[in-house]
GUGUMAR-85619 format. One record per residue (C-alpha): residue in one letter; z, x, y; chain. Coordinates in Angstrom, 3 decimals, padded with zeros to 6 digits, m for minus. Each point is the difference from the previous one (the first is absolute). Example, Ala and Ser with C-alpha at 12.3 -4.5 7.8 and 13.67 -1.06 7.14 Angstrom:
<rs>
{residu = a&up = 007.800&east = 012.300&north = m004.500&chaine = A} .
{residu = s&up = m000.660&east = 001.370&north = 003.440&chaine = A} .
</rs>
This chain:
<rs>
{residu = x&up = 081.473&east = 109.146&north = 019.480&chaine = A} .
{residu = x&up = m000.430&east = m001.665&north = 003.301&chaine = A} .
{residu = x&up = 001.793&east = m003.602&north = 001.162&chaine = A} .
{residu = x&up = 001.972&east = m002.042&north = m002.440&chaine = A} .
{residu = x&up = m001.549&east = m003.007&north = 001.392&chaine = A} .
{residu = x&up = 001.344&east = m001.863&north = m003.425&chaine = A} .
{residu = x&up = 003.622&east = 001.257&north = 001.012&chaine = A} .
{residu = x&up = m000.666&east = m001.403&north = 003.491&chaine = A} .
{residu = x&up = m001.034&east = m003.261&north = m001.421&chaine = A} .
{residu = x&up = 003.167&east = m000.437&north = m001.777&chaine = A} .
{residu = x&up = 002.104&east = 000.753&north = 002.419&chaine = A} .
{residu = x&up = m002.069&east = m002.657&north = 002.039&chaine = A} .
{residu = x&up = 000.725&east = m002.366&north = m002.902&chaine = A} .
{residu = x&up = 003.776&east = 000.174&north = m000.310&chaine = A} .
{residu = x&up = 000.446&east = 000.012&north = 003.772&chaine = A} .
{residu = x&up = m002.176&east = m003.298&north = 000.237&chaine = A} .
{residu = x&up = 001.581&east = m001.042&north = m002.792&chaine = A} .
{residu = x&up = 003.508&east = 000.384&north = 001.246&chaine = A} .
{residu = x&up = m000.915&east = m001.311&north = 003.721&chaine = A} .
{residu = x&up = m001.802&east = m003.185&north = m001.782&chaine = A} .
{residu = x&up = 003.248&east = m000.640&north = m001.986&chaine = A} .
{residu = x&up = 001.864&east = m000.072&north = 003.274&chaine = A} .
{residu = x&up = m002.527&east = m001.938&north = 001.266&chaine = A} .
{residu = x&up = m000.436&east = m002.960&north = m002.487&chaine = A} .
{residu = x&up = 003.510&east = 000.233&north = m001.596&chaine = A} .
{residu = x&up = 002.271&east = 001.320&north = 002.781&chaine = A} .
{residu = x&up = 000.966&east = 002.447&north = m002.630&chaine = A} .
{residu = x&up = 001.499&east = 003.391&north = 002.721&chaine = A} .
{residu = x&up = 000.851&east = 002.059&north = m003.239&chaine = A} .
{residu = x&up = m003.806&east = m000.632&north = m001.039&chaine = A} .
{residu = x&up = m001.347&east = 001.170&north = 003.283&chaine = A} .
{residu = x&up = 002.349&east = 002.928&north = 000.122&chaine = A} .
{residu = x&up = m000.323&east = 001.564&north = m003.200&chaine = A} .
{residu = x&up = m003.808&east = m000.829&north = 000.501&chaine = A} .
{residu = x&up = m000.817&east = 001.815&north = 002.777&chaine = A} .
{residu = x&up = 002.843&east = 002.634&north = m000.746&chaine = A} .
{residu = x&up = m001.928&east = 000.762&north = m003.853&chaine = A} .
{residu = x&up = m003.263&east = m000.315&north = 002.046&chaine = A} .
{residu = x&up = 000.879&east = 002.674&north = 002.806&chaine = A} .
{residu = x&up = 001.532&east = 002.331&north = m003.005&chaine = A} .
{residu = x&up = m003.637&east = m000.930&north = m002.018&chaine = A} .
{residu = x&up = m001.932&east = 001.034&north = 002.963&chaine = A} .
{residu = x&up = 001.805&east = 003.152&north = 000.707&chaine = A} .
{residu = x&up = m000.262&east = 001.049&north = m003.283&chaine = A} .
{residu = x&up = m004.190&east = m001.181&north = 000.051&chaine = A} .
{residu = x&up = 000.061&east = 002.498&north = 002.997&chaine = A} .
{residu = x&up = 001.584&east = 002.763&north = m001.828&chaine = A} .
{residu = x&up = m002.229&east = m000.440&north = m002.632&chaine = A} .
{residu = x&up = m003.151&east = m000.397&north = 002.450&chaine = A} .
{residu = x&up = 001.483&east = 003.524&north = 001.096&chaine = A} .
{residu = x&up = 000.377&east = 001.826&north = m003.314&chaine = A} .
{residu = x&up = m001.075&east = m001.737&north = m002.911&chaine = A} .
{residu = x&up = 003.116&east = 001.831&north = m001.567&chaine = A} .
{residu = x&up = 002.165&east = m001.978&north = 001.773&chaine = A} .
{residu = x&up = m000.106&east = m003.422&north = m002.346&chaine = A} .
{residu = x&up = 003.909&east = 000.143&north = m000.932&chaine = A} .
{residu = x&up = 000.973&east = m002.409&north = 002.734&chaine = A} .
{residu = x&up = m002.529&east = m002.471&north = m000.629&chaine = A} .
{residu = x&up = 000.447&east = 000.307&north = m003.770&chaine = A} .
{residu = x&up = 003.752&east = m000.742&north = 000.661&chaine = A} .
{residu = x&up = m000.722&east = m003.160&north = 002.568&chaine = A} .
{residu = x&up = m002.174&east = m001.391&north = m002.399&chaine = A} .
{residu = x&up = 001.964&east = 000.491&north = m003.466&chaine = A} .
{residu = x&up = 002.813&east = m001.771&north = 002.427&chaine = A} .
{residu = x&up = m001.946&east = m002.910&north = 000.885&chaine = A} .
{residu = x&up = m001.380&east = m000.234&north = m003.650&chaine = A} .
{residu = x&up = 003.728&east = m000.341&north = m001.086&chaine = A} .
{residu = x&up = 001.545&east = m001.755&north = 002.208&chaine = A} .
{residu = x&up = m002.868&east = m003.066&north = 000.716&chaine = A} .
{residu = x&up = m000.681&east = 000.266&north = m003.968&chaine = A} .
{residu = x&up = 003.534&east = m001.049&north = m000.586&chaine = A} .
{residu = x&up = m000.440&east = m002.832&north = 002.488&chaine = A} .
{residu = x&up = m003.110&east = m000.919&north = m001.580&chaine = A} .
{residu = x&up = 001.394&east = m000.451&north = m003.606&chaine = A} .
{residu = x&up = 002.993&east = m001.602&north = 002.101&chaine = A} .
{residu = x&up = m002.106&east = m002.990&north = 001.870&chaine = A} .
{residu = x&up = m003.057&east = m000.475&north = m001.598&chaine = A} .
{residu = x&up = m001.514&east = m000.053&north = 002.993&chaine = A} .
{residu = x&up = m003.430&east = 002.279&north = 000.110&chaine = A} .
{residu = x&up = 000.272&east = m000.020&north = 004.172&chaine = A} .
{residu = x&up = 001.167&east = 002.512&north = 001.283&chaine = A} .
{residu = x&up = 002.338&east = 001.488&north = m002.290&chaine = A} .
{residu = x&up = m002.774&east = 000.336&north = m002.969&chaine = A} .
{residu = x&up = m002.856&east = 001.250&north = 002.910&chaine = A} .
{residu = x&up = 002.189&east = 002.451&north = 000.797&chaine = A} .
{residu = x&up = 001.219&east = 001.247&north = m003.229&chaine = A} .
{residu = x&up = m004.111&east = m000.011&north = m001.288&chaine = A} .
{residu = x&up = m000.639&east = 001.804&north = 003.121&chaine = A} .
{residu = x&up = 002.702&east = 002.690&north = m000.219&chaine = A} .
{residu = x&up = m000.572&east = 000.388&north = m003.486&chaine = A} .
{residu = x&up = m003.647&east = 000.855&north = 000.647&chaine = A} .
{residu = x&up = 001.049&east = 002.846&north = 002.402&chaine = A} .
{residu = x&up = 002.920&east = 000.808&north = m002.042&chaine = A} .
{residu = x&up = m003.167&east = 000.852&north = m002.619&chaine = A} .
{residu = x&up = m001.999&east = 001.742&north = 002.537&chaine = A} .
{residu = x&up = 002.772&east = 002.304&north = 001.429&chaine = A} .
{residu = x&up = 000.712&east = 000.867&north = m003.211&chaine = A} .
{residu = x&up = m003.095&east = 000.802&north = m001.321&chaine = A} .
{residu = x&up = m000.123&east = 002.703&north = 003.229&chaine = A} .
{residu = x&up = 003.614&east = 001.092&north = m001.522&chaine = A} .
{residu = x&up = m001.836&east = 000.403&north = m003.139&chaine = A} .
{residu = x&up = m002.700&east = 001.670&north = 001.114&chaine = A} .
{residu = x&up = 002.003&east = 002.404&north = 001.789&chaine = A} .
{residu = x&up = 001.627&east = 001.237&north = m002.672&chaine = A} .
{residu = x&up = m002.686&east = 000.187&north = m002.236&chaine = A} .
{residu = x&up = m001.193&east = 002.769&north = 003.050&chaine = A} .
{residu = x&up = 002.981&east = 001.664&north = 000.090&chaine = A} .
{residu = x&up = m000.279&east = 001.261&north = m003.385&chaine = A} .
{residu = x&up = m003.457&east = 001.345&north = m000.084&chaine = A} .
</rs>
């Protein structure tokens, strides 16, 4: 399988996006749970850089993130950041789980 670089990306993403909250908002809860669901994102990229088998973490962090910054989405309005982040986590909520998908579609042959 080789690197996740995508799942390294997005765990740049939501760290960045969590420091720049702190940064332009003064917003600690953004900056904590940023980097916090960026560190668990890029753990999960490495276990999945690893063993491509090991998606179940990163398919969990990003059906999370899909969820929760969805909800805020439909709540504010407000495309930045909660909409980014919930289009972003939605796209690797879809790519994780087409793995899952694929995985079982292996197991049975």
């Amino acid at each position: 399988m080789g690197v996740d670089y995508l799942g390294y990306l997005y765990a740049l993403a939501i760290t960045t996006g969590g420091v720049v909250g702190y940064l332009t908002k003064g917003s600690l809860t953004s900056c904590m749970m940023g980097v916090g669901s960026g560190c668990v994102a890029a753990v999960a990229a490495y276990r999945s850089s690893q063993n491509a088998q090991n998606f179940v973490l990163s398919l969990v962090v990003s059906l999370f993130l899909t969820a929760l910054m969805g909800t805020r989405f439909i709540q504010s309005g407000k495309f930045m950041p909660a909409g980014m982040v919930a289009v972003l986590s939605l796209v690797m909520a879809l790519r994780y789980g087409y793995r899952a998908i694929g995985t079982t579609n292996n197991k049975t042959e």
